[in-house]
ZANUDO-57993 format. One record per residue (C-alpha): x, y, z; residue in three letters. Coordinates in pm, whole numbers, plus 50000, padded with zeros to 5 digits. Example, Ala and Ser with C-alpha at 12.3 -4.5 7.8 and 13.67 -1.06 7.14 Angstrom:
residues 2
512304955050780ALA;513674989450714SER;
end
This chain:
residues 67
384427660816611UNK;384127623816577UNK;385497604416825UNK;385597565116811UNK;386047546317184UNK;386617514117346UNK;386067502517696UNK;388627474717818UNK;386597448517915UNK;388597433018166UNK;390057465718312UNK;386827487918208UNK;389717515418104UNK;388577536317852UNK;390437542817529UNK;390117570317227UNK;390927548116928UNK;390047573316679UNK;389517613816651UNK;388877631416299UNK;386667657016260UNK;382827648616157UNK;382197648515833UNK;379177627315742UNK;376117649515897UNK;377887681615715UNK;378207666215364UNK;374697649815341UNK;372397655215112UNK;369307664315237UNK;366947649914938UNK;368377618614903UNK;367157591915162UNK;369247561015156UNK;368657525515321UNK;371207498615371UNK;370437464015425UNK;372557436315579UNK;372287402515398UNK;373207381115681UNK;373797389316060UNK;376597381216296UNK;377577376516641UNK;377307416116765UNK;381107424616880UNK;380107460517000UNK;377417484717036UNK;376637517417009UNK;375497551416832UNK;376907563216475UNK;377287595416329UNK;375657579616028UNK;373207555915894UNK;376067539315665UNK;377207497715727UNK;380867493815750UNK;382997463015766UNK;386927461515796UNK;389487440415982UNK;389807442816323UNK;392907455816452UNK;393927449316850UNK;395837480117015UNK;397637471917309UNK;398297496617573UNK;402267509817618UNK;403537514517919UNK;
end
């Protein structure tokens, strides 16, 4: 299972903000070695480990809590 989470950090509440099941490690190839490269770095938002080696980029979308 992959699970993607996020710590409030005002509250320090911790959130699930995405579950699929894993997918990357199971499909690899095990001959092929792949390296990415950034071209330019930014301000680092979060920080963690990854299932994979891959670079991602997206918008960022802000989930608010319902009570």
């Amino acid at each position: 299972m992959d699970m993607e989470w996020a710590t409030d950090g005002r509250t320090g509440e911790l959130f699930i903000v995405q579950a699929r099941p894993e997918t990357v490690q199971s499909r690899r190839d095990v001959d092929v070695f792949e390296t990415d490269r950034l071209a330019e770095r930014g301000r680092v938002l979060v920080s963690g480990r990854s299932v994979g080696g891959k670079i991602g980029q997206g918008t960022v979308r802000v989930i608010e809590q319902v009570q």
